[in-house]
N, C-alpha and C positions, 0 to 999 in steps of 0.2 A: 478794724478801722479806728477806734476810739485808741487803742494805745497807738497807732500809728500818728496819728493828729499829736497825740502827748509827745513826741520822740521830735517830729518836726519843728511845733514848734517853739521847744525850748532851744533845737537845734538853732531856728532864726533869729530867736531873741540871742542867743549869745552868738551870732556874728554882727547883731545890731552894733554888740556891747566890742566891737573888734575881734572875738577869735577869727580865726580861720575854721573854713568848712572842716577839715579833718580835728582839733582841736575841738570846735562845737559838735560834732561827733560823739567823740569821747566823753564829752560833760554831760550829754545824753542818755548816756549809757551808764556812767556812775550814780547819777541823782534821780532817771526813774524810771532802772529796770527794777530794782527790786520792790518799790511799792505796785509798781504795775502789776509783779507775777503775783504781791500776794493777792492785790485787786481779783484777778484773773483767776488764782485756787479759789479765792471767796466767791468768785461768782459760779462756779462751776460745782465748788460742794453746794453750794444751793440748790441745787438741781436733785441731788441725791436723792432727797425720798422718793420723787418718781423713777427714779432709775433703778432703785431696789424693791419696790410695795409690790409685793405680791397679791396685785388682784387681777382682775378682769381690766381693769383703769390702765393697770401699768402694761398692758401690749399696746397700746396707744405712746403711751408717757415716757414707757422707760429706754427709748432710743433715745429721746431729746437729750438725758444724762449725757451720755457716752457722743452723739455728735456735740453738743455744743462744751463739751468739757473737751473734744480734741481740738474743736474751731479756736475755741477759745485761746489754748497752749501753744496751737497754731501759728494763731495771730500774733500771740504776745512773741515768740521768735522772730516772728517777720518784722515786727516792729522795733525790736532791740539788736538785729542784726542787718537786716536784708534794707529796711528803711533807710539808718543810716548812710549805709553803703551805695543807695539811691540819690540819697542828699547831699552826698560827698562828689556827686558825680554829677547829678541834675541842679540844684540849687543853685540860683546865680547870685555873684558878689554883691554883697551888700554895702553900703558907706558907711564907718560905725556913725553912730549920733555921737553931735560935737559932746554935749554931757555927761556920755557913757550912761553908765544905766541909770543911772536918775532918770534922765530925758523920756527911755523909754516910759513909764511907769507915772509922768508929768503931764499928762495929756489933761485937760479937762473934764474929760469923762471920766479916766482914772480918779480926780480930783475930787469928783460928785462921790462918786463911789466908796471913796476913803471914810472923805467926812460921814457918809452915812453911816460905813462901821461905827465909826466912832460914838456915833450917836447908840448905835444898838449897844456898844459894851458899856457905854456910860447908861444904857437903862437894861443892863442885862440880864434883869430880871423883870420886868414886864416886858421883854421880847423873847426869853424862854417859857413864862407863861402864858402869851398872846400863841406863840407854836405847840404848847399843851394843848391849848385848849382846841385851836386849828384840827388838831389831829385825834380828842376827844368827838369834836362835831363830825368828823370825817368818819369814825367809830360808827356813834350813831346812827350817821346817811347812810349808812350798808345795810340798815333794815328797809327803806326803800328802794334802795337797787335792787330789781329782779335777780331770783336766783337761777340758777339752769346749774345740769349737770354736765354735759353734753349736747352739742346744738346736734341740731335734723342735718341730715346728708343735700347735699347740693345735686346729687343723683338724678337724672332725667325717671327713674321709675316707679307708676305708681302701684302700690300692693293695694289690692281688695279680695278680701276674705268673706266668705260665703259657710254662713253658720245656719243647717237646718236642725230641727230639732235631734236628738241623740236617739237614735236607733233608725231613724230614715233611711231608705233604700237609696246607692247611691245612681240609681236611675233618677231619683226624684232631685239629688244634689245634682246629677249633671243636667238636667233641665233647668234649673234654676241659676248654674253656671252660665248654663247657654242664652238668657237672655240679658245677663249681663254683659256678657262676651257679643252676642248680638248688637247691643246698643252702644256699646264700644268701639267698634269696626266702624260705626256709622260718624264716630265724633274725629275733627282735622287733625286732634293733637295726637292721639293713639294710632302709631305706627307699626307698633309690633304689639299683638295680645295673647297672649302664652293662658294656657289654664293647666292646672293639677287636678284632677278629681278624685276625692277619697286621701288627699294627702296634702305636706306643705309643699311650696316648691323648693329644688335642692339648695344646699348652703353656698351661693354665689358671690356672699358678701360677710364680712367678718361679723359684724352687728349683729345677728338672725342665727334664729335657730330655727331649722325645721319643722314643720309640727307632726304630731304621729297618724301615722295612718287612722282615720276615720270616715267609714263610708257618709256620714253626714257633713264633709270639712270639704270644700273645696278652697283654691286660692290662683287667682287670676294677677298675672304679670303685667303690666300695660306701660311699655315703653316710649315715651317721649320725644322730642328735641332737645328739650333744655326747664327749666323752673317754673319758667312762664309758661310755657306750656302744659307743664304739669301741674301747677297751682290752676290753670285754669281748667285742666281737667276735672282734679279733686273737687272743686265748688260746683261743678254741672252735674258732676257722680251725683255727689251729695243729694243734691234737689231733687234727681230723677228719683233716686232709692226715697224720697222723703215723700214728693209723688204716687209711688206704689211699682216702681218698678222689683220686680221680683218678692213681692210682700211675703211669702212663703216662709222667709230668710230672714235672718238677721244680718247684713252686708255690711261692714266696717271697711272705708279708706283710708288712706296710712301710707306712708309713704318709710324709705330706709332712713335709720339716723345714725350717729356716730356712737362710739362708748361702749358700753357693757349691753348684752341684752337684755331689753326686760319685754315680757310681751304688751303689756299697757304703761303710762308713763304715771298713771294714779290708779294707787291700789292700795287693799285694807284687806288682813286676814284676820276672818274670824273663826275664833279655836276654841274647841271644851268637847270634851265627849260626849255629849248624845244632840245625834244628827237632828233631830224634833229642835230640838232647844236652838239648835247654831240657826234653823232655817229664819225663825221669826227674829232673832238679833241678826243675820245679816239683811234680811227685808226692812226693817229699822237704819240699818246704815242705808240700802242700797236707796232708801226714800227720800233720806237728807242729800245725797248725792243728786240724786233726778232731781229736786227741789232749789238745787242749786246750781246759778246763771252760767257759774265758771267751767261746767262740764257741757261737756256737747251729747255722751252717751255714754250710758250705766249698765251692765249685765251682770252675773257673777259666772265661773265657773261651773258651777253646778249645773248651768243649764235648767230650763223651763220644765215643771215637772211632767210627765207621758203617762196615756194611760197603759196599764201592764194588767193581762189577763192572769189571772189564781184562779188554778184548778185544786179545791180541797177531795181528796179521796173518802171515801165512807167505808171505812174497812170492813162492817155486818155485810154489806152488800157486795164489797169486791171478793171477800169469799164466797157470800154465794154463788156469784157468775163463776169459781174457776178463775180467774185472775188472778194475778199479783203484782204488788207496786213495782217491783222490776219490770215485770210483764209490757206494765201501762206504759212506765216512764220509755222502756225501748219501740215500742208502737207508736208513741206519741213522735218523739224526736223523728221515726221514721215521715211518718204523714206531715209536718212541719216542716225539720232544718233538713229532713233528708239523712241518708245515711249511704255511703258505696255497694252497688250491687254488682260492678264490673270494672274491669281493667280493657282499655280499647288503646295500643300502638297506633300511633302516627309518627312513623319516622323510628326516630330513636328515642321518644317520646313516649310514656304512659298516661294517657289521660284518663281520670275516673270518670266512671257513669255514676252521678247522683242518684237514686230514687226517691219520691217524696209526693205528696196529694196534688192535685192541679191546685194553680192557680187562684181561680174563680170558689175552690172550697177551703184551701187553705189559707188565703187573706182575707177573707169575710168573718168578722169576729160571731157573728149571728148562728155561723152553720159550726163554729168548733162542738158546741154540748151534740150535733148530728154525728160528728165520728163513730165510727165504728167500727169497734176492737174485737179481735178474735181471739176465744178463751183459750185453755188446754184440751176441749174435746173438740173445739171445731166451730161452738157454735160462737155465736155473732152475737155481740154486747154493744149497744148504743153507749156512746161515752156519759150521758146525760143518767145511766143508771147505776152509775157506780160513785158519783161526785157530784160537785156542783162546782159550778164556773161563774166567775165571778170577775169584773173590772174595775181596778183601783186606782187613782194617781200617785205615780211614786217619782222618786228623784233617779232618772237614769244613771246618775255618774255619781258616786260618792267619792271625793278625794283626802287625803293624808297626808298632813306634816307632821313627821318628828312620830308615827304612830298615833298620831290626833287626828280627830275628822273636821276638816277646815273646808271651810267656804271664803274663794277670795272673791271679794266684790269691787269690779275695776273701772275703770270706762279711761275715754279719751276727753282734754283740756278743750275749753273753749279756743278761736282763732287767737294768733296772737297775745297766747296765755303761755307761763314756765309753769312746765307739771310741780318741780318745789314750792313756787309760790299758791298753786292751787290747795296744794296737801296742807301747807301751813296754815291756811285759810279756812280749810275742811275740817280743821282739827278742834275747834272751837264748838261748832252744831255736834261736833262726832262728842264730845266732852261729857255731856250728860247720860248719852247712850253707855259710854265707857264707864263710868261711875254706876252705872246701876247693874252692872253684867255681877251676877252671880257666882260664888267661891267657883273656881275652876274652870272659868272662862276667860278669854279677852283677845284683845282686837292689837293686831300689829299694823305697824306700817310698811308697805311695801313698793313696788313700782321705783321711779328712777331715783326716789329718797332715798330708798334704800339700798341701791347699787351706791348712790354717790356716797354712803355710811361708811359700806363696807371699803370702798378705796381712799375715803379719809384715816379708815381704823389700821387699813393697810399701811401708809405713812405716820403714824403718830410714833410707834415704837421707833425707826430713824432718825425721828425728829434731837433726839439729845444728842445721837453720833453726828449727824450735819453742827449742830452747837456747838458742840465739842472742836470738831475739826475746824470750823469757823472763827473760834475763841482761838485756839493753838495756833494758828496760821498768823492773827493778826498779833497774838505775842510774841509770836515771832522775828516779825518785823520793825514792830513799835517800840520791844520790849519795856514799856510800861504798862501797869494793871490800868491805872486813872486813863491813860490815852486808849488803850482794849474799850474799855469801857463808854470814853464816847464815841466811837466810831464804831459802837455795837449799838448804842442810843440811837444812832441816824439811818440805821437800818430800815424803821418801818415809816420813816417822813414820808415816804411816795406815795401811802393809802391817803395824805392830802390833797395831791393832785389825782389818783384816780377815780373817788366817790365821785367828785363832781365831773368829771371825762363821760361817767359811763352815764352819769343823771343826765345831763346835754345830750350824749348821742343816741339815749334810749336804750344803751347794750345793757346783757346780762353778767351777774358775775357768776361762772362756774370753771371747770378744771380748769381751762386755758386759762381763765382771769387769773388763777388762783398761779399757776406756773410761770405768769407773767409779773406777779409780785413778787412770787421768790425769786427770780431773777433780778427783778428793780433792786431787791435787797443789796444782793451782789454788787449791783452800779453803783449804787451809794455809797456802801462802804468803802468801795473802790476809792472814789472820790475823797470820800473824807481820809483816806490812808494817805493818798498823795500830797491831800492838805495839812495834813500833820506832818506826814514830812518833812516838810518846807517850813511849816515852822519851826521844826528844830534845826533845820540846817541854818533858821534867822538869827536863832538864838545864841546857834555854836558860832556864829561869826560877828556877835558882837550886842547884833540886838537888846533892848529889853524887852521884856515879858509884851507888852502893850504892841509896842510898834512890831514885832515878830508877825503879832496875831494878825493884824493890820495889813503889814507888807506881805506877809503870805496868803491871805487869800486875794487882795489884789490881783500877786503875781499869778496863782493860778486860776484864776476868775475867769481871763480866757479862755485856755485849753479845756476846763471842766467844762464852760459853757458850749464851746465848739463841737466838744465829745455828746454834749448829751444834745445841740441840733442834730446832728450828721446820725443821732439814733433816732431821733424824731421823724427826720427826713426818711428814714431807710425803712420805716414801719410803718408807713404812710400806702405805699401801694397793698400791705397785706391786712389793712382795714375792707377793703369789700372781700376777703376772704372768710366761706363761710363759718370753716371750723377755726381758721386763727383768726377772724377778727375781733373777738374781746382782749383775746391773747395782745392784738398788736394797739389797740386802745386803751388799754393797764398801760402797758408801757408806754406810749405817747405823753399820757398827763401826766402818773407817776413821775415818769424821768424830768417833764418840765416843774412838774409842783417840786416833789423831793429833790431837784438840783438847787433850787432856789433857797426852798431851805434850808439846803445844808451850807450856801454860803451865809445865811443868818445866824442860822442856830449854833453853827459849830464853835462860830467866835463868840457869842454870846456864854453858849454852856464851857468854853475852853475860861472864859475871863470868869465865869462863876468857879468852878471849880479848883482853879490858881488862883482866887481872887487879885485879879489882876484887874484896875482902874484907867482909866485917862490919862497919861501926862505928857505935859509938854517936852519933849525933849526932840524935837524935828532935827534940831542939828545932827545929833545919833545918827538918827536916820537919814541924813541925806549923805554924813560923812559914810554911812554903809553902802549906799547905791552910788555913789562914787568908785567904789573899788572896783 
């Protein structure tokens, strides 16, 4: 649409000025398809690092390349050919103005307009450092903008996870399934409540990853209408589990979000070899965490430690009896986990026959030293004469990064909290803990920092080829290094209008922000190609240096401004969007702050840089808009 707006209406102005519709056509087409198309390569290499970053990020990101590098290629055809040919057909006769183009460009508003250039090159140097500074402060504001990596899914579904302790029987995890799943069925917004026991549920959605089968893990599905309805579930969940519903458990709600997966959105590994050591440094993190207001709930991986029965053998006396530690161990497993005594067909089917101690003697920790093992002659040994049995608390689950024994300690953000900004905040109380860890230990960051790391780390290596081809493109066209060079300068003016966009509506800035700037990029330069342009088509016809800079951004003062409403207006409906709408608030303010700008700053840094001043020479100029 933007280069189509540009094709028109230079198309109108030059039948203002007398051509003819097919003659204003033409002039169309000679004076701004090709700053258009490099507009149009420059906005669309912008795009590139997400379209190449090999991470988890770029299955999200790296379509937006390839569609809006075609939209874009698209467009600009449509606009330099199909437009025209539109305009040649649709446009109605215009009367030229009696002054020819003077008149048009004589307007009073035009007139304001001038003079205030004027005023900006005659101080154009306190109006490029008043925009330094603008965009120093704009710098800065970006430590208050909330960060995010990826917003929460708009999804009607709420996930609640059912954590009993590690080794629990999963008769005990589906009892405790079931009265959440009970209380559920009872509330208006759960219309559908799906459960897993002993597993995660299957991968439905891109974000999620399964979790592994554990008899102690269940995961309940609980389907919705719509947000409202599921934000009002999550808060009632909440209460009733904070109540005592299911107290057995530890029950986390949660709902799907966008991005990479991470299982917690804040998280901390703590690493060093020996499991003793890490236990008491992640209780020390996992402390400062629960002590702090911005978490809602703190656990680690490791899980809560269980007790575990230790049978030591007494070898003087297991010889005596005729036994041996073989012996034991295969007796034992037999009366405990059981071992196959038969193969029983059903169907086409073999199903085993376990054998193992009842119930009532093999789960009573009391009665195991009562077993009794049968030696090599026959006779019968109390387990209680060969050992001794003993119950200790140990850590069910030890786990391993990188062949290290690591403990992550994670939890979920207060409401209305970004997990970045929680982590950056936690980093501070964590700082002391971290300085005192001992040679061969330490604590990483993990959770959604560190997915958003790794899809920054993914992009950075692209970032000089995007330069590269961004630079080449505009020398292209400009072929001047000093003109490359400002119209690579007004690249980043839009983070002036988008700090304070996002500080106003409360948004976060994360990937979409982040792809909505490099595109702003694109506009701008776009922009300032077109303006320079035209300045040198002022210059090759006669202008001097001053009135060039003058009459050229006048003339396209318009179209640039029309261009960047009609993007304003068109981004507008995809602000209550929940994944693009930071994406479409960047570029709202961007494109109105950094348009404005670059009608500022480009004359101002164009008259620094030629050192070009004020002078009187109107006649010049009006003898030019006469032609």
């Amino acid at each position: 649409m933007d280069d189509a707006i540009i094709a028109i209406e230079m198309m109108v102005v030059k039948m203002e000025e007398g051509y003819d519709r097919l003659k204003a056509s033409a002039y169309a087409w000679s004076h701004t398809a090709a700053p258009m198309l490099a507009g149009t390569l420059v906005t669309a290499v912008g795009f590139m690092p997400n379209g190449f970053a090999q991470s988890t990020a770029g299955e999200y990101a790296s379509n937006v390349f390839w569609i809006v590098g075609i939209a874009l290629i698209a467009s600009w055809i449509v606009a330099v050919i199909f437009t025209p040919w539109l305009g040649v057909h649709l446009l109605p006769d215009r009367k030229p103005a009696a002054a020819g183009h003077a008149a048009l460009y004589d307007t009073p508003r035009y007139q304001r307009f001038r003079r205030l250039l004027t005023r900006v090159i005659a101080h154009k140097w306190r109006v490029a450092a008043g925009v330094v500074a603008l965009f120093i402060v704009a710098i800065l504001g970006m430590s208050v903008v909330k960060k995010q990596f990826f917003p929460t899914s708009d999804r009607p579904e709420v996930l609640v996870e059912v954590q009993l302790p590690y080794g629990s029987s999963i008769s005990q995890t589906s009892a405790a399934a079931a009265k959440i799943e009970h209380w559920l069925q009872r509330q208006p917004e759960a219309k559908i409540v799906t459960s897993y026991i002993g597993q995660g549920a299957p991968r439905f959605y891109l974000a999620m990853a399964p979790e592994l089968p554990d008899p102690s893990f269940a995961k309940l599905v609980v389907l919705t209408d719509g947000q409202g309805a599921r934000e009002a579930l999550k808060r009632r969940l909440r209460e009733a589990v904070a109540n005592g519903l299911a107290p057995e458990a530890r029950v986390r709600v949660t709902q799907l979000v966008f991005g990479p997966y991470s299982p917690y959105p804040v998280a901390w590994r703590v690493m060093g070899p020996d499991p003793h050591a890490l236990l008491d440094i992640a209780e020390r993190v996992k402390s400062v965490l629960q002590a702090s207001p911005l978490m809602r709930t703190v656990n680690t991986d490791w899980g809560s430690r269980v007790p575990v029965m230790h049978f030591s053998l007494n070898q003087d006396r297991l010889q005596a009896s005729g036994l041996s530690s073989q012996s034991v161990a295969q007796q034992l497993q037999f009366l405990l986990s059981g071992i196959p005594i038969t193969t029983v067909r059903e169907d086409i089917r073999a199903v085993q026959v376990i054998g193992r101690a009842a119930g009532d003697i093999r789960l009573d920790p009391a009665k195991i030293a009562d077993f009794t093992l049968v030696g090599s002659g026959g006779q019968r040994v109390p387990l209680s004469q060969i050992g001794d049995v003993s119950i200790r608390m140990e850590d069910p689950l030890l786990r391993r990064r990188d062949r290290t024994p690591t403990i992550t300690v994670r939890g979920d953000v207060a409401e209305n909290l970004q997990p970045p900004d929680v982590s950056t905040a936690l980093m501070k109380p964590l700082q002391p803990i971290i300085d005192s860890l001992p040679p061969g230990y330490r604590i990483e960051t993990a959770g959604s920092i560190e997915e958003s790391g790794k899809a920054t780390r993914a992009m950075v290596p692209l970032f000089p080829i995007m330069i590269a081809l961004t630079l080449l493109i505009i020398i292209l066209q400009v072929r001047s290094l000093s003109a490359m060079v400002m119209v690579f300068l007004t690249a980043p003016l839009g983070l002036i209008g988008v700090v304070p966009t996002l500080l106003l509506f409360n948004q976060p800035f994360g990937i979409n922000a982040l792809v909505g700037l490099i595109a702003l990029s694109g506009i701008l330069m776009r922009n300032t190609l077109i303006l320079i342009g035209q300045i040198h088509h002022n210059q090759q016809a006669g202008l001097d240096p001053f009135h060039a800079v003058v009459e050229a951004t006048v003339q396209r003062a318009r179209p640039v401004l029309l261009t960047a409403l009609a993007a304003i207006l068109a981004f507008i409906p995809l602000t209550h969007s929940v994944f693009w709408g930071t994406l479409a608030y960047t570029l709202i303010g961007g494109t109105l702050g950094g348009t404005i700008m670059t009608l500022i700053f480009l004359p101002a840094m164009y008259a620094i840089w030629f050192r070009i001043r004020p002078e009187n020479t109107v006649q010049q100029t009006e003898l030019h808009l006469q032609r």
